[in-house]
VEXDREN-2710 file (C-alpha; in Angstrom, 1 decimal):
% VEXDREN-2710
k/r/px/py/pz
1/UNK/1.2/9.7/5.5
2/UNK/2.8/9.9/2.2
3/UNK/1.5/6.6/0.0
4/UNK/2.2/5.6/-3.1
5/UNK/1.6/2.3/-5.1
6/UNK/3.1/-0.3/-6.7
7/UNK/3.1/1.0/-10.3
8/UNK/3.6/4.7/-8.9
9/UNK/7.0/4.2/-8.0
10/UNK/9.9/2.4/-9.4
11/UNK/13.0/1.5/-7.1
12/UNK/16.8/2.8/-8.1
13/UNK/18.9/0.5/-7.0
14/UNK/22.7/0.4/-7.3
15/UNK/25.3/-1.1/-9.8
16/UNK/28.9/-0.9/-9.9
17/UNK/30.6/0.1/-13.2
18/UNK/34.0/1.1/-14.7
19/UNK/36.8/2.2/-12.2
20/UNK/33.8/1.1/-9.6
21/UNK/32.0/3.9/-10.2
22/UNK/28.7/3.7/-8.7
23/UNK/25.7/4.6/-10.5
24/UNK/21.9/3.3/-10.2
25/UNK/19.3/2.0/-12.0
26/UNK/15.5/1.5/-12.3
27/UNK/13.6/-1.8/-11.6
28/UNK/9.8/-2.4/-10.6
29/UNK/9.1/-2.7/-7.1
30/UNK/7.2/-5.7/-5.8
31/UNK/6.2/-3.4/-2.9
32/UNK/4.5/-0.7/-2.0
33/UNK/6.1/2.9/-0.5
34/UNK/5.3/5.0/2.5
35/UNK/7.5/8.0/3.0
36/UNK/8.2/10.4/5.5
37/UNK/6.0/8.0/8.2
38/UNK/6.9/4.9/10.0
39/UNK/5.7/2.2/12.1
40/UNK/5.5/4.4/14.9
41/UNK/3.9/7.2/13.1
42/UNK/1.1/4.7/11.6
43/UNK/0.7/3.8/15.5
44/UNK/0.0/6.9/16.6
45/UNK/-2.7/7.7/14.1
46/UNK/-4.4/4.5/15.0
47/UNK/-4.5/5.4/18.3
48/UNK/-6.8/8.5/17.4
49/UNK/-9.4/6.0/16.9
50/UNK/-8.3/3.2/19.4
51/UNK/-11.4/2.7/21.4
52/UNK/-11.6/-0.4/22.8
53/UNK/-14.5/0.5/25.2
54/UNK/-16.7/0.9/22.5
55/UNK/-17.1/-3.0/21.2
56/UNK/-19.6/-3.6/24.2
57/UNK/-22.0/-1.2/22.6
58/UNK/-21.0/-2.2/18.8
59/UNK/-23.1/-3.9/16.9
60/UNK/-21.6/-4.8/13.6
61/UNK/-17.7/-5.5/13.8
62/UNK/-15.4/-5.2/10.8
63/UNK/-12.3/-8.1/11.1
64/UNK/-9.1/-6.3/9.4
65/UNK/-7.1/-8.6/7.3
66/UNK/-4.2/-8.0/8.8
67/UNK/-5.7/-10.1/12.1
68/UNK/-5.6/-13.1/12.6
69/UNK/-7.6/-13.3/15.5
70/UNK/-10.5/-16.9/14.7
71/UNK/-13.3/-15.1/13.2
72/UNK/-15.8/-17.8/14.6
73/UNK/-15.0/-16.6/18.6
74/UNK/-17.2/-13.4/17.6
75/UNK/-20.0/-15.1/16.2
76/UNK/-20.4/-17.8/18.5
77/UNK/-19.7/-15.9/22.2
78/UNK/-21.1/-12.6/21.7
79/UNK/-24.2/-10.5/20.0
80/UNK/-22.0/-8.7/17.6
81/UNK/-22.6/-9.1/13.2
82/UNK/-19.7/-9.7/11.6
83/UNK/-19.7/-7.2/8.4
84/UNK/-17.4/-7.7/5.5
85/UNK/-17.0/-4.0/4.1
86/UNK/-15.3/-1.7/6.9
87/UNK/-17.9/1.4/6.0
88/UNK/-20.8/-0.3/7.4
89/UNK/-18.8/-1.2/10.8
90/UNK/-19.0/0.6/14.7
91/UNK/-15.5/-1.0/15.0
92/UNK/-12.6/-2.7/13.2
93/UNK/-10.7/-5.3/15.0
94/UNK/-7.0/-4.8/14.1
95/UNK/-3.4/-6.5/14.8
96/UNK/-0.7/-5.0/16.6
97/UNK/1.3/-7.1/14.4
98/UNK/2.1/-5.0/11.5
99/UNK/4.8/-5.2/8.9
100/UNK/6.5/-1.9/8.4
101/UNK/10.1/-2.4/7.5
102/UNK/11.8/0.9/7.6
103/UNK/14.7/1.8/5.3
104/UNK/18.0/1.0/7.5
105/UNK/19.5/4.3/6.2
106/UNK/18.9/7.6/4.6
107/UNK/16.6/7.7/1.2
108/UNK/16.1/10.4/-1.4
109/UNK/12.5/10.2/-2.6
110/UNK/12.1/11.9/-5.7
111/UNK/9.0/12.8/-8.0
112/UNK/9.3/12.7/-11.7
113/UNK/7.2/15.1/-13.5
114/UNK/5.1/14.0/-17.0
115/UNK/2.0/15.2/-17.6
116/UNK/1.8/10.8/-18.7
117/UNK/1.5/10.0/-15.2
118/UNK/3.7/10.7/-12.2
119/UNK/6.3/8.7/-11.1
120/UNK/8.4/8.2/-7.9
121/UNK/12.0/6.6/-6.8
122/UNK/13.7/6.3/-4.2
123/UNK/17.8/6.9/-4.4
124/UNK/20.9/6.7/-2.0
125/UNK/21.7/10.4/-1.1
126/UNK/25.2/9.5/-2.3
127/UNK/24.3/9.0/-6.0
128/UNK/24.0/11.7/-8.5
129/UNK/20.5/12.5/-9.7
130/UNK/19.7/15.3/-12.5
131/UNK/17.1/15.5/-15.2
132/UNK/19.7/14.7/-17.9
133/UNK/20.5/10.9/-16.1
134/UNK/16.8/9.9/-14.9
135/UNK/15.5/10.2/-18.6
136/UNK/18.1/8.1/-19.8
137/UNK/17.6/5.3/-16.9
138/UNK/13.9/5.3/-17.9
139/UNK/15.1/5.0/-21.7
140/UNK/17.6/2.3/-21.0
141/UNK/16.2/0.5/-17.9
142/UNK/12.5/0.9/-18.7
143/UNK/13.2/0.7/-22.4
144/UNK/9.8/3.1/-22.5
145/UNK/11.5/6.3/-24.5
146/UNK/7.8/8.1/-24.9
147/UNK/7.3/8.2/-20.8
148/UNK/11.1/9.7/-20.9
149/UNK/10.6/12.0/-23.9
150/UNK/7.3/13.2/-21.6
151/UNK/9.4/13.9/-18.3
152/UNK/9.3/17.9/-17.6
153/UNK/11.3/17.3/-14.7
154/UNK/12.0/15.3/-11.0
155/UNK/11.7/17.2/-7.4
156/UNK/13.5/16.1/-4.1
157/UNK/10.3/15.3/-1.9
158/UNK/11.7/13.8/1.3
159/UNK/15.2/12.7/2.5
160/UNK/15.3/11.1/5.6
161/UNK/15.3/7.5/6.8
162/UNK/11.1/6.9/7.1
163/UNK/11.2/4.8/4.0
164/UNK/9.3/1.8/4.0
165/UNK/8.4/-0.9/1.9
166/UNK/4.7/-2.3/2.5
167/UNK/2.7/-5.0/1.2
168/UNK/-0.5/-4.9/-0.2
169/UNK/-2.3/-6.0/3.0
170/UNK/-0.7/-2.6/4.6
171/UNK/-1.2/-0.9/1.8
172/UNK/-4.5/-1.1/1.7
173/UNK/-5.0/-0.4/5.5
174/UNK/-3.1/2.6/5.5
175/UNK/-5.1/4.2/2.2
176/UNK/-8.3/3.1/4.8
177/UNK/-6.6/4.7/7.8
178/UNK/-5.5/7.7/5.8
179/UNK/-8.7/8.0/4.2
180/UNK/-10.4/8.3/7.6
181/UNK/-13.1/4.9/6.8
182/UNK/-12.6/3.0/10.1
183/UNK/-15.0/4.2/13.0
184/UNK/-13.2/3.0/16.3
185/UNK/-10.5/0.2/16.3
186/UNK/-9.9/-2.7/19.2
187/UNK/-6.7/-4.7/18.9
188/UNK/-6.6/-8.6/18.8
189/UNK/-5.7/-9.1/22.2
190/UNK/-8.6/-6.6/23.7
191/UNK/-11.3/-8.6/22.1
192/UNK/-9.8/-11.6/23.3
193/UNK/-9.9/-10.4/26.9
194/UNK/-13.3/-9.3/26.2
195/UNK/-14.2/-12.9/24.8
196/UNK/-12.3/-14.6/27.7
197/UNK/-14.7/-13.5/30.2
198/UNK/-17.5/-15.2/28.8
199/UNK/-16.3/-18.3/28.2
200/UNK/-16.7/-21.5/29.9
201/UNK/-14.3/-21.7/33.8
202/UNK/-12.3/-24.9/34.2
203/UNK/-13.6/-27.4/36.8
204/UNK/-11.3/-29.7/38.5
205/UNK/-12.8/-32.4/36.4
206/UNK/-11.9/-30.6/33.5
207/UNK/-8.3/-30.2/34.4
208/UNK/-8.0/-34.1/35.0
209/UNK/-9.4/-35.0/31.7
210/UNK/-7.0/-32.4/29.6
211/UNK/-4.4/-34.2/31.8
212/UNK/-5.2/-37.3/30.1
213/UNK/-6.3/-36.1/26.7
214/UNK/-2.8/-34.2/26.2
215/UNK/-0.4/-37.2/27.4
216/UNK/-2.4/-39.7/25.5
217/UNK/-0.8/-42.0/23.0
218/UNK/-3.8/-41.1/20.9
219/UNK/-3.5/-38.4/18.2
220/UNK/-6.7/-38.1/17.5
221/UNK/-7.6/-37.9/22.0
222/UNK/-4.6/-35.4/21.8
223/UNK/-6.3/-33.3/19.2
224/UNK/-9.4/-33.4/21.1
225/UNK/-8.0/-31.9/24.1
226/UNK/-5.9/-29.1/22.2
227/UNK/-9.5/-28.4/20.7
228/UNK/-11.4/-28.3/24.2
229/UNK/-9.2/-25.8/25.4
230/UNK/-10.4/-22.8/23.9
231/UNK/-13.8/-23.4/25.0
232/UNK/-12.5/-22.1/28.3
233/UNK/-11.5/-19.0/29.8
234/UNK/-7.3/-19.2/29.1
235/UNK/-7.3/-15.6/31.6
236/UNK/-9.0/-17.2/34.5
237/UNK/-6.7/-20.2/33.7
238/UNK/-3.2/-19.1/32.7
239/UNK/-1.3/-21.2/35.1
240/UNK/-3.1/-24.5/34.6
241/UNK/-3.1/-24.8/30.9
242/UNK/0.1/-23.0/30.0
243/UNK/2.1/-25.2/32.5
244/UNK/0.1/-28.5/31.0
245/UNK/1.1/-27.0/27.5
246/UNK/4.8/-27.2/28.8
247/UNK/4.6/-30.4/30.7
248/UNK/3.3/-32.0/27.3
249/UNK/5.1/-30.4/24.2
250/UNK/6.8/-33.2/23.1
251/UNK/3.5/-35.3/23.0
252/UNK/1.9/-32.2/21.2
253/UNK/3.9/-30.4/19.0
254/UNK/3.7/-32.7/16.1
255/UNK/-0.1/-33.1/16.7
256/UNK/-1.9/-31.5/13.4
257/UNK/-4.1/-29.3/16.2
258/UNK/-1.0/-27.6/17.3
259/UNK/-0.9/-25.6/14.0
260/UNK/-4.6/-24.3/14.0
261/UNK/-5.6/-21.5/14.3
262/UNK/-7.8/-21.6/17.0
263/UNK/-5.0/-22.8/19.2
264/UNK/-2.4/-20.6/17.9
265/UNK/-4.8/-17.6/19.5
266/UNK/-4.6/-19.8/22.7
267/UNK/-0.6/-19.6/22.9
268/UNK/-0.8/-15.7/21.8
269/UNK/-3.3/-15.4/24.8
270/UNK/-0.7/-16.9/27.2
271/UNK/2.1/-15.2/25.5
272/UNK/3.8/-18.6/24.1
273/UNK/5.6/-18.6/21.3
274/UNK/4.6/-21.4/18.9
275/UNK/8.2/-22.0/17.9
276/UNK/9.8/-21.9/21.1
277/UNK/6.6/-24.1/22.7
278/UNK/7.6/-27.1/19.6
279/UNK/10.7/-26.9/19.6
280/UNK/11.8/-27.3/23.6
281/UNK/14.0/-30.3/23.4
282/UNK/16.9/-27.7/23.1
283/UNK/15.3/-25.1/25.5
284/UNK/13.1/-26.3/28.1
285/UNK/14.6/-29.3/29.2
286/UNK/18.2/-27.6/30.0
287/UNK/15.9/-24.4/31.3
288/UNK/15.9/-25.1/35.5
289/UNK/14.5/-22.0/36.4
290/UNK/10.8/-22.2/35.1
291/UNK/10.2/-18.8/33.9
292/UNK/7.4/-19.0/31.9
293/UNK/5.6/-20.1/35.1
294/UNK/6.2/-16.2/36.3
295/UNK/5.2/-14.9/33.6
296/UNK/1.7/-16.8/33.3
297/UNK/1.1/-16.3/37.3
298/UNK/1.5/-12.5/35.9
299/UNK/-1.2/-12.9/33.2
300/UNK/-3.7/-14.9/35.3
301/UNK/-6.9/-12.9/35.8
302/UNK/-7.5/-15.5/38.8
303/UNK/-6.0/-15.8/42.0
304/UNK/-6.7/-19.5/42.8
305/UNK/-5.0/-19.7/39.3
306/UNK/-2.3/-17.6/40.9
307/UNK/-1.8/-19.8/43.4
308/UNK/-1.9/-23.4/41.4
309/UNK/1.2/-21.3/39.8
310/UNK/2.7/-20.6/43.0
311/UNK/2.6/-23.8/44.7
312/UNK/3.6/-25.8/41.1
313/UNK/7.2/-23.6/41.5
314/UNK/7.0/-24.1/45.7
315/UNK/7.0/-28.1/44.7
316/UNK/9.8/-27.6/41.8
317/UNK/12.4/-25.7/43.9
318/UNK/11.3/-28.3/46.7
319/UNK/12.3/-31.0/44.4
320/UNK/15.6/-29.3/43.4
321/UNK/17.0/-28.7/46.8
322/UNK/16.1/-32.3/47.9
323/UNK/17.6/-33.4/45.0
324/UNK/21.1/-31.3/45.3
325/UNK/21.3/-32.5/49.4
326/UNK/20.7/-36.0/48.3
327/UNK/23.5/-35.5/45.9
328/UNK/25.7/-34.1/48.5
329/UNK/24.9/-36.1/51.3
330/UNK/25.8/-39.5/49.9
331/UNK/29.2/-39.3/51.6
332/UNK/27.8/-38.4/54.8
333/UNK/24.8/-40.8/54.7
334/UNK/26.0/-42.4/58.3
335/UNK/26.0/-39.2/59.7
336/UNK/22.2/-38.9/59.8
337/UNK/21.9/-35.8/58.8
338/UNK/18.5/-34.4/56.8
339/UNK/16.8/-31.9/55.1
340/UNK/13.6/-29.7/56.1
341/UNK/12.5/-27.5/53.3
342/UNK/9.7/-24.5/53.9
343/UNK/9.2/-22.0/50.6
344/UNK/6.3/-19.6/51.3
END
């Protein structure tokens, strides 16, 4: 991975002049550069070290920035230290969420030569680029006519479309990564599986009372509920809490424990997006077919879960087809015909 920082590199960017002839000039980047790498590049270097099956043995874990997974879930349902300095960790927990925003066409990198300090910029292949025309940009645009005096010269050092602009979260990983400091990494979602396993299962009892504590005209019983809920195993439970999450969105998307943390890991868990999950009154309620039911019958680690999915879509469809003969069979009410529904 090529990497260079913010005051390393300065970003050309274009300008149209006289008879629209484009030229370019310098401006300081508010990013960082990677070159000649991308997102899927940075991937597959993590992956050297992706060892997920070492955390049972770990003993001191390292959270990256970069995830957001609720620190506290380590500390309070498993053995494992939490350390703050990634040297003195058997694993890093990492995001698979990462912001890499590669450049949507072709780039010229380019190094300037000054025995000052090295520079770097990155150019459309179209423009024209000599010594002669860079020392001038820096003297006009950079108004800094000793580093320009200094230059010796500027060398083509990639051209290709793996140009990204990073932040200084990334940044900083990647100079970690590259650098070869991080022991074994497990991704956000494998230490939540791991977590899940341990936690508390869901009783029938406790069911009935989230019932109640998430359709409650109480805020602060609402907030209690969408705070009980991570306390148990979301895997083992998939079907029963994401399809209570759904039947109760309107009652808990303005509820000040929907935007926590610790429940956001809950919807990432089931696969919800938080958006989509507050925001249903122009999704959900016109959506007949009840796909997200599928999809956490799918994710369910338990088959009576499974099967609570199952038989909530049996009763569903049931509902719809007696509810489309009734519609139809008004006219033909003296005829005494009915309807026997079976879905297995």
């Amino acid at each position: 991975m090529n990497l260079i920082s913010k005051p390393n590199w300065i970003n050309a960017r274009s300008i149209y002049k006289t008879y629209n002839q484009v030229d370019f000039l310098f401006c300081t980047p508010s990013t960082h550069l990677l070159y000649d790498s991308d997102k899927e590049d940075v991937f597959a270097e993590i992956e050297k070290i992706h060892n997920p099956s070492k955390f049972s043995t770990a003993k001191n874990v390292y959270f990256e920035p970069l995830s957001k997974y609720p620190r506290y879930k380590l500390t309070e349902n498993t053995d494992k230290k939490r350390v703050i300095k990634p040297e003195k960790a058997d694993i890093m927990v990492f995001s698979r969420k990462l912001d890499i925003n590669t450049s949507a066409s072709v780039q010229d990198v380019y190094k300037i030569n000054s025995p000052l300090r090295e520079y770097y910029f990155t150019v459309d292949p179209s423009r024209i680029v000599n010594l002669q025309i860079v020392k001038y940009k820096l003297e006009t645009y950079l108004m800094d006519k000793e580093y320009a005096d200094s230059v010796t010269g500027i060398e083509k050092v990639y051209s290709g479309n793996k140009v990204c602009r990073i932040d200084n979260k990334v940044y900083s990983f990647l100079v970690n990564l590259d650098k070869g400091v991080y022991a074994n990494i497990i991704f956000d979602d494998e230490l939540d599986n791991y977590i899940n396993k341990n936690l508390l299962p869901m009783e029938d009892s406790d069911y009935k009372q989230l019932i109640y504590m998430l359709s409650s005209k109480d805020e602060t019983v609402v907030e209690m509920g969408l705070k009980m809920i991570p306390s148990y195993n979301i895997l083992d439970n998939a079907c029963k809490i994401g399809i209570l999450l759904y039947d109760n969105y309107k009652n808990i998307g303005g509820n000040k424990g929907f935007n926590s943390v610790v429940f956001k890991q809950v919807l990432d868990t089931l696969g919800i997006n938080h958006n989509n999950l507050k925001y249903q009154e122009g999704y959900y309620r016109h959506t007949n077919d009840k796909a997200h039911v599928s999809d956490f019958i799918q994710k369910s680690t338990s088959e009576e879960d499974k099967e609570f999915g199952r038989n909530y879509l049996i009763k569903y469809f049931t509902s719809i087809l007696q509810e489309k003969f009734d519609e139809l069979n008004t006219r033909h009410i003296d005829l005494g015909i009915s309807l026997e529904i079976s879905i297995k």
